[in-house]
C-alpha positions as CSV (number, residue, x, y, z in Angstrom):
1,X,-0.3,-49.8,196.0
2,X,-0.6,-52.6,193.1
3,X,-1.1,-56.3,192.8
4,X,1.5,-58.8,192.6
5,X,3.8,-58.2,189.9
6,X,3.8,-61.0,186.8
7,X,7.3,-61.3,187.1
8,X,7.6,-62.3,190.6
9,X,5.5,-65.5,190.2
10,X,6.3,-68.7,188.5
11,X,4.7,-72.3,188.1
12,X,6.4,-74.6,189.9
13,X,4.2,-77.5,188.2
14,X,1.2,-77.9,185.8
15,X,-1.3,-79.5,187.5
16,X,-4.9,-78.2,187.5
17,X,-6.2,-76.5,190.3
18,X,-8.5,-78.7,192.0
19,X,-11.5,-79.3,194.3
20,X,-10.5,-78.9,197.8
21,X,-10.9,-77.1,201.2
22,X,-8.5,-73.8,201.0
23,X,-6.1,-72.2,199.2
24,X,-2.8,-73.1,201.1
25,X,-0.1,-70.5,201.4
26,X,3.1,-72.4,202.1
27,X,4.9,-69.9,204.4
28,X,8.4,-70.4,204.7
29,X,11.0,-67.7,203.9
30,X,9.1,-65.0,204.0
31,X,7.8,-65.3,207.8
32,X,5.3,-62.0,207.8
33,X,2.0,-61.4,207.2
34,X,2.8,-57.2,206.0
35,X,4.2,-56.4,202.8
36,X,4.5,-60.1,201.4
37,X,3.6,-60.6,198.0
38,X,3.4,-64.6,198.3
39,X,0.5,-64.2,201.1
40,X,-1.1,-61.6,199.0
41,X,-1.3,-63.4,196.0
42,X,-2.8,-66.4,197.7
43,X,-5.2,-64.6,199.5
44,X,-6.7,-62.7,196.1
45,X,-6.6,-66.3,194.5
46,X,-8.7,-67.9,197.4
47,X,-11.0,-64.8,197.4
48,X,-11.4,-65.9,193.2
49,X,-12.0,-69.4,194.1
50,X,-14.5,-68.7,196.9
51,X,-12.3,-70.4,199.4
52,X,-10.4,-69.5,202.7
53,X,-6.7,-69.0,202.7
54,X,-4.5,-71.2,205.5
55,X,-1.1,-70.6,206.3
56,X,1.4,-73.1,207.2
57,X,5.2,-74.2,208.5
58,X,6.9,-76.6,208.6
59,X,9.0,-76.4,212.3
60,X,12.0,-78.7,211.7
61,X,14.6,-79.1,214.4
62,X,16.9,-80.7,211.7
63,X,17.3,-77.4,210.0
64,X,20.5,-76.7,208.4
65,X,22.7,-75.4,210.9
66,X,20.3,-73.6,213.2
67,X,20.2,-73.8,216.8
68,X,18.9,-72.5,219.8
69,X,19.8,-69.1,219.2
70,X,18.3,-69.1,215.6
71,X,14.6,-71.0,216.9
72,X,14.5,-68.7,219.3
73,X,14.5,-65.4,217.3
74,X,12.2,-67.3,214.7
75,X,9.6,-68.2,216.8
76,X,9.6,-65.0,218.3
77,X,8.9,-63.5,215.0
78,X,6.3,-66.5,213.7
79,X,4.1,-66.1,217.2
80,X,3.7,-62.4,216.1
81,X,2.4,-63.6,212.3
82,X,0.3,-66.0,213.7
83,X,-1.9,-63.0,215.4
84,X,-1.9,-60.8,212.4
85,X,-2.4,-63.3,210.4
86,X,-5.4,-64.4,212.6
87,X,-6.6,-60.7,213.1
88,X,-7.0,-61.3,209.1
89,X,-8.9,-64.6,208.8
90,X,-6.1,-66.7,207.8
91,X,-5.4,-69.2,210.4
92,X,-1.4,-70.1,210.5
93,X,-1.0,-74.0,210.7
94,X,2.5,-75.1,212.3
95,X,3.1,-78.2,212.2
96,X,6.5,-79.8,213.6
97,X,8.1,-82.1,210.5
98,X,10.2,-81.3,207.2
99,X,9.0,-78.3,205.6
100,X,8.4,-80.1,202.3
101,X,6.2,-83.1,204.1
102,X,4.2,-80.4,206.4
103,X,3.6,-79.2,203.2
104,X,2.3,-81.9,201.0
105,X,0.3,-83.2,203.8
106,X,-1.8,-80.3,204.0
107,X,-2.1,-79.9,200.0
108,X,-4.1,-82.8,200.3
109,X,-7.1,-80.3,201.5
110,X,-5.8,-77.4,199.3
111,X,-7.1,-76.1,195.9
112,X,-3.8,-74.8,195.3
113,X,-0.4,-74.2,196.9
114,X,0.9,-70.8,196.9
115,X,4.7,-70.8,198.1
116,X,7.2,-68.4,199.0
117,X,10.8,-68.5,197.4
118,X,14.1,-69.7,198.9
119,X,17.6,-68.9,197.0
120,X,19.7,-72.1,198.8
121,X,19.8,-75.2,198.0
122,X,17.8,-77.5,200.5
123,X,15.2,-74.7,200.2
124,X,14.8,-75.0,196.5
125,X,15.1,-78.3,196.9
126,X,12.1,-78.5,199.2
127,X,9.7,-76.2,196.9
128,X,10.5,-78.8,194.0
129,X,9.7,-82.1,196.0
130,X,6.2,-79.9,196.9
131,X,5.5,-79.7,193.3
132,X,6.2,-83.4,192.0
133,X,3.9,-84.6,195.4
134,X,1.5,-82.0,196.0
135,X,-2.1,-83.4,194.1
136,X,-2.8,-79.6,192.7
137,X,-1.3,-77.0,191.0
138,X,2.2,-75.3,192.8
139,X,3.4,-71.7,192.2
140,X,5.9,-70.1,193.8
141,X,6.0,-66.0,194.3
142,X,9.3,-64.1,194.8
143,X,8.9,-61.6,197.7
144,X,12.1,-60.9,199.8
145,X,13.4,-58.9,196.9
146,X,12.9,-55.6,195.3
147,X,13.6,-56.6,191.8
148,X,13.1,-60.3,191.1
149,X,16.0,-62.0,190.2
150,X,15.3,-63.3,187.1
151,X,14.0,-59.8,186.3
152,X,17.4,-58.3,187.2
153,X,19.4,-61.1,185.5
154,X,19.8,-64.2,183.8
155,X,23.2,-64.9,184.7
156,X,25.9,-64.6,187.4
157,X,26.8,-60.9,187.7
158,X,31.0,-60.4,187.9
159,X,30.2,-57.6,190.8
160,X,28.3,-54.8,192.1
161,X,29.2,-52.5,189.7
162,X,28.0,-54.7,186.8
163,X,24.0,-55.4,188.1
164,X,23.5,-52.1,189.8
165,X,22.2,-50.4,186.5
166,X,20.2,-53.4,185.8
167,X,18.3,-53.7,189.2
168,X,18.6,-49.3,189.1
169,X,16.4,-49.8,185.9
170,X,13.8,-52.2,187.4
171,X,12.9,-49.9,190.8
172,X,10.5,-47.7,189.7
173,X,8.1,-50.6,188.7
174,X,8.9,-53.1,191.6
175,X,9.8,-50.0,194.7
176,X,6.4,-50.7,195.5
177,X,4.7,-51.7,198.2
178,X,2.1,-54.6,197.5
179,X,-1.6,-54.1,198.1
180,X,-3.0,-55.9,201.5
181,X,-6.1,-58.0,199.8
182,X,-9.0,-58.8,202.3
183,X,-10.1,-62.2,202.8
184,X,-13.5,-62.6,202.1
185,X,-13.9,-66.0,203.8
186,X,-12.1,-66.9,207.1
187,X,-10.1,-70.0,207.9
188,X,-9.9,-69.7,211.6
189,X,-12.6,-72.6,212.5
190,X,-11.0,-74.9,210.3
191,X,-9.6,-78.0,212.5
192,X,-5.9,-78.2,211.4
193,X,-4.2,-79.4,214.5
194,X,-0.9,-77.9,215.0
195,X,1.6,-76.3,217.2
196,X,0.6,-73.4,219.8
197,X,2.7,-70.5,219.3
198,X,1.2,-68.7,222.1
199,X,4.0,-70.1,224.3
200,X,7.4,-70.4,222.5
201,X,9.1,-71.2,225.5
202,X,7.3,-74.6,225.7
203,X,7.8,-74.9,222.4
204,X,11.7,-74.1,222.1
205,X,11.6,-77.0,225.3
206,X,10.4,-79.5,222.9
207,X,12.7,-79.1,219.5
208,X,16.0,-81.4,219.4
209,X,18.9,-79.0,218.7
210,X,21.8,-77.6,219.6
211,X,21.8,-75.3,222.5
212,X,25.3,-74.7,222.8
213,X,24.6,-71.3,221.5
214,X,22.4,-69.5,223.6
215,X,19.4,-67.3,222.4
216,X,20.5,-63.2,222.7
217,X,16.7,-62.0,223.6
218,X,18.8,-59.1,225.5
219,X,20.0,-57.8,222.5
220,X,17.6,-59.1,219.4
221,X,14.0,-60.1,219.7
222,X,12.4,-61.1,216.5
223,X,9.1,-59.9,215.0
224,X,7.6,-57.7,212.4
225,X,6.8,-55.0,215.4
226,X,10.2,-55.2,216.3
227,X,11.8,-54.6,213.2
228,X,9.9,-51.5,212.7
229,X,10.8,-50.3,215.9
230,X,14.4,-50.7,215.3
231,X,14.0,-48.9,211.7
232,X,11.8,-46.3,213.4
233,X,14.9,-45.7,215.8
234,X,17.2,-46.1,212.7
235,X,16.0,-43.3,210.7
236,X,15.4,-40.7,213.4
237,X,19.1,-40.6,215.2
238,X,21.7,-42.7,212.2
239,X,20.1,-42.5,209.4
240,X,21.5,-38.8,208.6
241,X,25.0,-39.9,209.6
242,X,25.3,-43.3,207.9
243,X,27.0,-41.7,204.8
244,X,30.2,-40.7,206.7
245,X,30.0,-42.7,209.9
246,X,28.7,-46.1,209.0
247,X,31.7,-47.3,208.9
248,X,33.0,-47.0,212.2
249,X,32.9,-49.7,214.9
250,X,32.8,-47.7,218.1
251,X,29.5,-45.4,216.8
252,X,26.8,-48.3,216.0
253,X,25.0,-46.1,212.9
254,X,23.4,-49.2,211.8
255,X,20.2,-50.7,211.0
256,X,20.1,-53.8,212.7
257,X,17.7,-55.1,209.9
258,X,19.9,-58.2,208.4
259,X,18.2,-60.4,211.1
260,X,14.9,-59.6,210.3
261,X,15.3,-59.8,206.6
262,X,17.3,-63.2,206.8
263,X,14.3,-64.6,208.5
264,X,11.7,-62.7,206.1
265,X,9.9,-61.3,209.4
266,X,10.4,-57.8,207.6
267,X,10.1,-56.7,203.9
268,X,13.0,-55.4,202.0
269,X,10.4,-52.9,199.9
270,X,9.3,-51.7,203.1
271,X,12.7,-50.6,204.4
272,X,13.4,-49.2,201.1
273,X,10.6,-46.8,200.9
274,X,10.5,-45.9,204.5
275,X,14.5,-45.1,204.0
276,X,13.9,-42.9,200.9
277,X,10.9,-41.0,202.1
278,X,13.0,-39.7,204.7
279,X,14.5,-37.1,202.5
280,X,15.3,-34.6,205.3
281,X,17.8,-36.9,206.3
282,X,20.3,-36.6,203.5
283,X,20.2,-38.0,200.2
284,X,24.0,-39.3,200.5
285,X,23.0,-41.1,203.3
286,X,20.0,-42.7,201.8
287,X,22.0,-43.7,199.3
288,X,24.3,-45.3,200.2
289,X,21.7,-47.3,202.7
290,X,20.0,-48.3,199.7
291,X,23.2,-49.5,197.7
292,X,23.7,-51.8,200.7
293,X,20.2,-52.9,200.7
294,X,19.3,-53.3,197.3
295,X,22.2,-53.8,195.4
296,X,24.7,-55.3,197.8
297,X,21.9,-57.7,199.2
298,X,20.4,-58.6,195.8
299,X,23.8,-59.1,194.3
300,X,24.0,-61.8,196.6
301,X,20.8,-63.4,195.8
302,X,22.0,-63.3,192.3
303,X,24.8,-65.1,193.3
304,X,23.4,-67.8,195.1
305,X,20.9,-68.5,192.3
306,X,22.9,-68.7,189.6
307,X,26.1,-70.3,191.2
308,X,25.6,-74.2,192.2
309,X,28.6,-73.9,194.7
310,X,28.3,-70.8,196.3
311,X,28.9,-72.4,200.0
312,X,32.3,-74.1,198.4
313,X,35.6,-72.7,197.7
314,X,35.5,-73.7,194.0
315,X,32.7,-71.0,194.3
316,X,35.5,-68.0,194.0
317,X,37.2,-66.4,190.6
318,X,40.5,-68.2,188.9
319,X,42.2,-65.4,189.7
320,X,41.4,-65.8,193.4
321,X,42.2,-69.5,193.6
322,X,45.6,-68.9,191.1
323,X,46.8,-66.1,193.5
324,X,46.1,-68.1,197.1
325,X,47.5,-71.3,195.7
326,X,50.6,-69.8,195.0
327,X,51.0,-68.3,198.6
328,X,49.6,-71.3,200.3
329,X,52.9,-72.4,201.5
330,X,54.0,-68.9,202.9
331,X,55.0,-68.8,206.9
332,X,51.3,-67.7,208.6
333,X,52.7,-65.9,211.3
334,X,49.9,-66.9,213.6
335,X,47.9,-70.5,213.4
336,X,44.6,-70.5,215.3
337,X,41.9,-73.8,216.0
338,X,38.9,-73.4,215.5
339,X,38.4,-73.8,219.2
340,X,40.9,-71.1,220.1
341,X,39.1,-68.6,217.3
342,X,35.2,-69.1,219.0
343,X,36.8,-68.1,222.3
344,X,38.2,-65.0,221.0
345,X,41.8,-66.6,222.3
346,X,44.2,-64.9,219.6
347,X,46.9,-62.1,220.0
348,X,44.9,-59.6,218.2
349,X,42.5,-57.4,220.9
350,X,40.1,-56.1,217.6
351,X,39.5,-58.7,216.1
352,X,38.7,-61.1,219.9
353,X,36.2,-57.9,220.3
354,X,34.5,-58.2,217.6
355,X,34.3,-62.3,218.2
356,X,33.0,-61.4,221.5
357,X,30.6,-59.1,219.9
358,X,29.2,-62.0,217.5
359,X,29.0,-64.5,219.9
360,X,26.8,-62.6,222.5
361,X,25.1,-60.9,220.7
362,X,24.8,-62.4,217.4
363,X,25.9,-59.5,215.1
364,X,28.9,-58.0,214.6
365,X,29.7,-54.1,212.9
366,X,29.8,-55.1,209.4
367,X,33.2,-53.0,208.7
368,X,34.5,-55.7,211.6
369,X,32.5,-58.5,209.8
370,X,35.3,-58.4,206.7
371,X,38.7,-57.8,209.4
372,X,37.3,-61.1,211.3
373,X,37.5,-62.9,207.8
374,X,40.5,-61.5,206.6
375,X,42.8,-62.4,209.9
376,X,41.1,-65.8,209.5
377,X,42.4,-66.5,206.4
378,X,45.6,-65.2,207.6
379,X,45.7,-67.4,210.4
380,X,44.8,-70.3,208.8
381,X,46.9,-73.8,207.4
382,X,44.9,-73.6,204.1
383,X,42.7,-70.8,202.4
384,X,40.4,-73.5,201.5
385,X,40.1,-74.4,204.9
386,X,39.9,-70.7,206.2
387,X,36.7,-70.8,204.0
388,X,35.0,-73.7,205.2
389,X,35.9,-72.4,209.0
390,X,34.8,-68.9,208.3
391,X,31.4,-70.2,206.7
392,X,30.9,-72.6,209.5
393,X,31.0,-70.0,212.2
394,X,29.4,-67.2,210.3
395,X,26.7,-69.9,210.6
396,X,26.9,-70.9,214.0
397,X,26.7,-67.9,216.0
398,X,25.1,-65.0,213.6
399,X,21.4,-64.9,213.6
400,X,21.6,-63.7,210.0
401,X,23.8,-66.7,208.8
402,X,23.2,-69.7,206.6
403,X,22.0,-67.0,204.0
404,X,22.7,-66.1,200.8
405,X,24.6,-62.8,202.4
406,X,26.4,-65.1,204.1
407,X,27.8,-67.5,201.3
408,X,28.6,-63.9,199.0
409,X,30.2,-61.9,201.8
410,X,32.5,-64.8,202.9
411,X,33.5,-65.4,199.2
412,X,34.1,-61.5,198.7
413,X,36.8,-62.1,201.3
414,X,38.3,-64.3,199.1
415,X,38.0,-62.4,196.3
416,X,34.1,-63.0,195.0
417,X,32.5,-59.5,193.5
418,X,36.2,-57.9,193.9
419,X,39.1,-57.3,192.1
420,X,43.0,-58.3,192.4
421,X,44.9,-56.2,194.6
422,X,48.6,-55.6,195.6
423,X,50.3,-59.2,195.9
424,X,51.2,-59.8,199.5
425,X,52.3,-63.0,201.3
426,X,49.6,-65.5,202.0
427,X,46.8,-63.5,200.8
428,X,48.4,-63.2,197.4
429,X,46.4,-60.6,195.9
430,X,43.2,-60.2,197.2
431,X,42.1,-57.7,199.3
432,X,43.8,-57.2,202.6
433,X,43.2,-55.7,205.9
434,X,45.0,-55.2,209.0
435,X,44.5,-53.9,212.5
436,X,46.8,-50.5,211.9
437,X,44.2,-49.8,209.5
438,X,41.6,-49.8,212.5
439,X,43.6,-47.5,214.3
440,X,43.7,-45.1,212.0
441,X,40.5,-44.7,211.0
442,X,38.6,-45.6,213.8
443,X,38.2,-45.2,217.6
444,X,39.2,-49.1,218.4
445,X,39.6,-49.0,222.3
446,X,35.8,-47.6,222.6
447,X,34.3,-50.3,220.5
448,X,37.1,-52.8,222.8
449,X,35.6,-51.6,225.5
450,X,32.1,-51.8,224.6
451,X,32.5,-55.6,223.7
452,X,33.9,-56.1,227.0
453,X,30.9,-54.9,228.9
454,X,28.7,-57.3,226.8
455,X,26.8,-60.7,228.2
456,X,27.4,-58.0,232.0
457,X,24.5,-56.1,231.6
């Protein structure tokens, strides 16, 4: 147990830390009140000043992107912070506006603002309007990493391969998890206004978005208490086979945790050590959990930091681009809407599955994840329109979209983080994938049939 790290905090301006009411704790990614550095460090500096610490959120229903499905599963999770948060003396202030303005407003009060970090680009956005208006001093601590990214790297990494010795270097010091710091003066009798989160169903009644895409409670329900349960269940029956079998569709040996961590209702360090004390499970395994987890997922948020179009298809290598363009003319042997592709209306039985799978339930098997890409880009006009399409309904329907996994996975299937491969027509040469492949490796008619008896339950 240690304090916040140095490194994972930065001054987002330099004014002076003033008289005022609180120290506020701008909670926005990371939506937890366990394991987050953020919360802890504003709770220590409020103890310093002699202060309370309040919590806030800003609850927009303009959000980019979200929709019913998405509010749901965050609300679910912020009603449960609320309480702990509350069980702690730090009262958790939502208030339904911009982030950035919900923000400022209560600064007003604040000695201090204490944020959490975002990696995309209306969310950094946001934290630096917060520091120009805000009337006192702005910092901003990293916490839904292991390694902090500008620890890990000051540049765009070319691939995996290229940053996993630099963040494998870093995770002795940061593999840690942060110390819980007691407030020493409650906020709970402050009079903040706000929204009650005690009833989310009155509250999801009142947001203006779209509810075209229905909420998948029957499947995933957010929360810090649920997340642990899931991991609990994670390590105890898949964790020892997720080496050799995570791979296959039909067996579910996965985590379920990409939900939770896209919504920063779990901690990333608190996976990773509850995954690697659990050494009678097989270090292969743990390994390769870990590689996905650290390196894969903080390869991303490299990405996404240090690439100003990472949602664009000017985002992917020369080579990439070179290779497509010259095959952008070749006969698609299938062409697909839009329309057609949500309602999992093509020829090919694997991949309508697994578009079954994400629109019910709002996951799919990540080995099916990359097939769903690939065909798309196969059955598309353009590739540059394949990536806006693919992006757009990665967004839509998964409840861990519109994240920086998102934006590096999609590009990956174009190419990003990868390396040519045999040229073939219209993928030219970047990594291909077809259903025969399925076959042979997997059990395809089980997971087929386990897709179909989704949304009957």
């Amino acid at each position: 147990m240690q304090m916040v790290e140095r490194e994972r905090i930065s001054d987002l301006n330099s004014k002076p830390v003033r008289p005022g009411k609180f120290v506020l704790y701008w909670m926005q990614a990371s939506q937890r009140a366990d394991c987050n550095h953020a919360l802890e460090y504003a709770v220590g500096r409020a103890n310093d000043l002699g202060v309370p610490t309040v919590a806030c959120f800003g609850l927009t229903d303009e959000y980019p992107q979200a929709n019913a499905r998405h509010f749901e599963f965050m609300l679910e999770g912020l009603a449960e912070t609320a309480r702990r948060l509350a069980a702690r003396g730090v009262q958790l202030v939502v208030h339904l506006g911009r982030p950035e303005e919900v923000a400022v407003e209560l600064a007003d009060q604040a000695r201090l603002v204490v944020a959490d970090m975002g990696y995309l680009r209306h969310q950094t956005r946001w934290r630096r309007r917060v520091a120009v208006k805000a009337p006192c001093r702005v910092l901003q601590v990293e916490s839904d990493v292991v390694v902090p990214t500008r620890v890990a790297s000051n540049k765009a990494e070319y691939a995996a391969r290229t940053i996993r010795p630099k963040l494998a270097c870093h995770w002795p010091k940061y593999l840690v998890r942060c110390r819980r710091v007691r407030a020493k003066r409650d906020s709970l009798d402050l009079r903040l206004g706000g929204i009650d989160l005690s009833d989310t169903s009155s509250v999801m009644a009142g947001l203006r978005t779209d509810r075209s895409v229905k909420p998948v409670g029957r499947y995933y329900s957010g929360g810090h208490s649920n997340a642990r349960k899931l991991l609990k269940r994670f390590i105890r029956d898949k964790l020892s086979m997720y080496a050799d079998r995570r791979g296959d569709p039909s067996l579910d040996i996965q985590s379920h945790m990409s939900p939770y961590l896209h919504f920063g209702q779990i901690s990333p360090i608190e996976i990773a050590l509850a995954i690697t004390k659990a050494s009678d499970k097989g270090q292969d395994s743990i390994d390769s959990y870990i590689e996905e987890l650290l390196v894969r997922r903080e390869l991303s948020m490299n990405f996404v930091r240090y690439t100003s179009d990472y949602d664009r298809y000017s985002c992917l290598p020369a080579w990439a681009r070179a290779s497509l363009d010259r095959h952008r003319r070749d006969k698609r042997p299938y062409i697909y809407t839009r329309r057609e592709l949500e309602d999992s209306l093509t020829h090919d039985t694997y991949w309508n599955a697994a578009m079954r799978e994400m629109r019910l339930t709002g996951k799919m098997h990540n080995y099916m994840r990359m097939y769903w890409a690939k065909k798309i880009i196969e059955w598309t006009a353009s590739p540059a329109t394949a990536f806006r399409r693919i992006l757009a309904i990665n967004n839509k329907y998964f409840l861990d979209g519109r994240d920086p996994v998102s934006c590096a996975n999609v590009a990956w299937c174009f190419g990003k983080h990868d390396r040519p491969w045999k040229n073939r027509p219209v993928f030219g040469t970047i990594r291909y994938m077809n259903a025969a492949g399925l076959r042979r490796k997997f059990d395809m008619e089980s997971y087929v049939r386990w897709t179909e008896g989704l949304g009957q339950e």
